[in-house]
C-alpha positions, 0 to 999 in steps of 0.5 A, a space after each residue: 500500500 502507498 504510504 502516508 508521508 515525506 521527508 525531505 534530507 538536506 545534505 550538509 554539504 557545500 561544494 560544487 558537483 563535478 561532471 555534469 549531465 550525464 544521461 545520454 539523450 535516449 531514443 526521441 519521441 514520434 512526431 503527429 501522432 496524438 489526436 486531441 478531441 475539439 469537445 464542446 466548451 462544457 468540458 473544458 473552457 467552460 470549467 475554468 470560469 467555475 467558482 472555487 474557494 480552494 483550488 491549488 495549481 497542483 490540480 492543474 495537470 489536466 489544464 496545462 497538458 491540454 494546451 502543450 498537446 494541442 500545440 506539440 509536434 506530437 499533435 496531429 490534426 488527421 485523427 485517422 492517422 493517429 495512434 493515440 486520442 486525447 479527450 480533453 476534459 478538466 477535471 481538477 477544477 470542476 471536482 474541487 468546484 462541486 464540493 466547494 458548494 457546501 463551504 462557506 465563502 471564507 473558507 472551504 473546509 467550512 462546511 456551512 451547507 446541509 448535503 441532502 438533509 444530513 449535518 454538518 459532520 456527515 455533510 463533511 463526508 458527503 460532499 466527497 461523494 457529491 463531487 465524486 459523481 458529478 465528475 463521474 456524470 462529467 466523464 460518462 458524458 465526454 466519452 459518450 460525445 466522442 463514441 456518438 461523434 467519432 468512429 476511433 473508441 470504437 475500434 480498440 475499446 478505447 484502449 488508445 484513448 486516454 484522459 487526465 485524471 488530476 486530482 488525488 486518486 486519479 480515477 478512483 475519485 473521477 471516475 468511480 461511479 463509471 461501470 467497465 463497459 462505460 470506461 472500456 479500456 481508456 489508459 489515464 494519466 494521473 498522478 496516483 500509483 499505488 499497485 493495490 488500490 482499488 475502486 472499493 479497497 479499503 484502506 488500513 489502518 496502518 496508512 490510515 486511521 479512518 479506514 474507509 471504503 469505496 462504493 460504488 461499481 464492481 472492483 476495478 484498480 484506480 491505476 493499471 500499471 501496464 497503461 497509464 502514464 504517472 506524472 508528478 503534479 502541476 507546480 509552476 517551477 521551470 529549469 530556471 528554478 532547479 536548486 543543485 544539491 551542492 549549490 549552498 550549504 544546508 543548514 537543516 540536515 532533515 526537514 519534516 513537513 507534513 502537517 499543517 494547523 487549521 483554523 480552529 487551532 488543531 492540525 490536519 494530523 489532529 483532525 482526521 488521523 492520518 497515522 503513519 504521519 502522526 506516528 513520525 510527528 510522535 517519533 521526532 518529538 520523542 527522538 528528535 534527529 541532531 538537526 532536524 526541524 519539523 515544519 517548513 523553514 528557510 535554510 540559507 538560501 530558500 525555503 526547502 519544501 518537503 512532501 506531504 502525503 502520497 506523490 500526488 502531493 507537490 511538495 515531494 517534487 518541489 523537493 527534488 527541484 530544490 536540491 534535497 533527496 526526499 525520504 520516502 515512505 511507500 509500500 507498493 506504489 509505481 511513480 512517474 516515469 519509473 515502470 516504463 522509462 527506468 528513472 531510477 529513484 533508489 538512486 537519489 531517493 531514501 524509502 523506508 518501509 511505513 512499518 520500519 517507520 522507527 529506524 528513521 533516524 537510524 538510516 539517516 545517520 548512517 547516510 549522513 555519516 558516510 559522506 562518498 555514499 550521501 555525494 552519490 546520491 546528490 550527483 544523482 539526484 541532480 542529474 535527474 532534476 530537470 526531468 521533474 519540472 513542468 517546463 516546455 523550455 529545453 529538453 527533458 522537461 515533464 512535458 518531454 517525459 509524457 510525450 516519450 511515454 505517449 510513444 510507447 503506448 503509440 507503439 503497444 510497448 510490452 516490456 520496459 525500455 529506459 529512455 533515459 
């Protein structure tokens, strides 16, 4: 199961990196062969005007990919010479939108608004739900006007048909009410990766402490590692803001970030029992590490952002940007561009199993006291950093990335092939 919290380690360590780049520039993708759907502006323009209180870029994947594909030499305009079809439907926002509804106008997890006559308590679950229908009556009815108005779903099932499914856990949360025959065999890009999740899975207790589960059609996995394509989530930062690990010195040598208070003076942890985070917050205050910090602080030269929650959070990559080697916790879970293209995280990042959670400080000691191991890992991880920017600027952008995994879905890609 994937698990519940980031890290972020900040080397000590201050001189500059020898060599440089030192991928070779892999194999390049196929030019015009993407169809992007023209759908009516309901499903997408249209959706940009929706009001919402609270709508983080990171939800944006589906926005920007939508503009880069239309305008990419990869796109072509003669769909029966395409490969692969984009159905252009921006999810993020009109999720948000829909159970933004019941919040008050000064804060969305305010919930001021009754949900079908239930209190404010159930109302707090019940506009998931709300907004996990609506975006699946969305979904239903784009693919509906594409099989009513094109003749390509047809041909395969919609096995060379994708969507972006850019919030939290990607279609399992967009698409869940959708039976098998509705969806077909669409691949999505999404940012959710865990290889266990399903449509009606229930979560553990030792990922979670409110174990819930899914309702809603027969068990179908939120990610189907043979198809979809992950990405990391939208933040603004291009090749112009990437932070080499050795450009400064770091002050802090662990920076823990993953929980945040709420108005009411209680935090995010307090409030809804994410374990596994509240257990590390627990551990660090009981052990703290020589150095570590809890929360998100400034070192000499920036703040250094640390991820929260799954990779569907932005801090994670915000980290990489920034120069740190993230400290993960996960437990059966794919991550962008890894399955089919061979980045190699165990390279540059640190994993720990969620349920190892107490030899923390343990690993990170012995990373810290051995220098030659922790400057290997920094020369990689700033080798792979332009990979994880959404910047259409130069090559090996994510933009870059989607495109070369585009291919290998164009051409029926049965086996791994780095493209690195």
């Amino acid at each position: 199961m994937g698990i519940a919290a980031f890290l972020c380690l900040v080397a000590l360590v201050s001189e500059a990196a020898a060599g440089g780049w030192r991928h070779t520039q892999g194999r390049g993708q196929a030019k015009e062969f993407v169809y992007v759907y023209d759908l009516p502006e309901k499903f997408n323009k249209d959706i940009k005007e929706l009001p919402t209180i609270w709508h983080p870029e990171q939800y944006d994947i589906d926005q920007v990919l939508h503009k880069h594909l239309t305008h990419s030499e990869v796109n072509t305009k003669d769909p029966s010479v395409a490969k692969v079809f984009y159905i252009p439907v921006y999810l993020g926002r009109y999720f948000n939108a829909q159970w933004q509804r019941f919040s008050d106008p000064s804060d969305a997890w305010l919930i001021n608004k009754e949900c079908h006559g239930l209190d404010s308590v159930d109302c707090w679950a019940e506009k998931w739900k709300v907004a996990e229908n609506a975006t699946s009556d969305l979904v239903r009815s784009a693919i509906a006007h594409v099989k009513e108005n094109y003749p390509y779903w047809n041909a395969s099932n919609g096995a060379d048909h994708f969507m972006v499914f850019s919030y939290d856990h990607g279609k399992c949360e967009m698409a869940k009410a959708l039976r098998f025959e509705e969806f077909g065999e669409m691949f999505s890009i999404q940012a959710y990766g865990s290889l266990v999740y399903r449509s009606n899975a229930k979560v553990q207790a030792v990922d979670r402490g409110d174990s819930y589960s899914w309702s809603g059609p027969s068990t179908w996995a939120c990610y189907r590692p043979d198809a979809d394509v992950l990405v990391p989530v939208f933040s603004p930062y291009g090749h112009n803001t990437i932070l080499s690990p050795f450009a400064v010195e770091r002050n802090i040598s662990l920076l823990m970030r993953f929980d945040y208070p709420l108005n009411d003076g209680k935090s995010l942890v307090a409030h809804h029992g994410h374990r596994l985070r509240k257990e590390l917050i627990d551990y660090w205050q009981e052990q703290p590490l020589n150095g570590s910090d809890l929360g998100l602080r400034s070192t000499k030269a920036r703040p250094i952002p640390a991820a929260r929650n799954t990779q569907d959070s932005a801090r994670v990559w915000r980290a990489i940007t920034f120069g740190c080697i993230p400290v993960t916790f996960f437990r059966a879970f794919d991550l962008p561009f890894q399955r089919h293209m061979g980045m190699p995280y165990a390279d540059f990042v640190l994993n720990i199993q969620p349920d190892d959670y107490r030899q923390l400080n343990a690993r990170i000691q012995a990373l810290l006291d051995n220098p030659s191991q922790l400057r290997r890992m920094q020369e990689a991880l700033e080798r792979h950093q332009r990979f994880f920017v959404w910047d259409e600027a130069g090559d090996g952008g994510i933009y870059t990335m989607v495109e070369k995994e585009l291919t290998l879905r164009a051409h029926n890609m049965g086996t791994v092939q780095s493209v690195l």
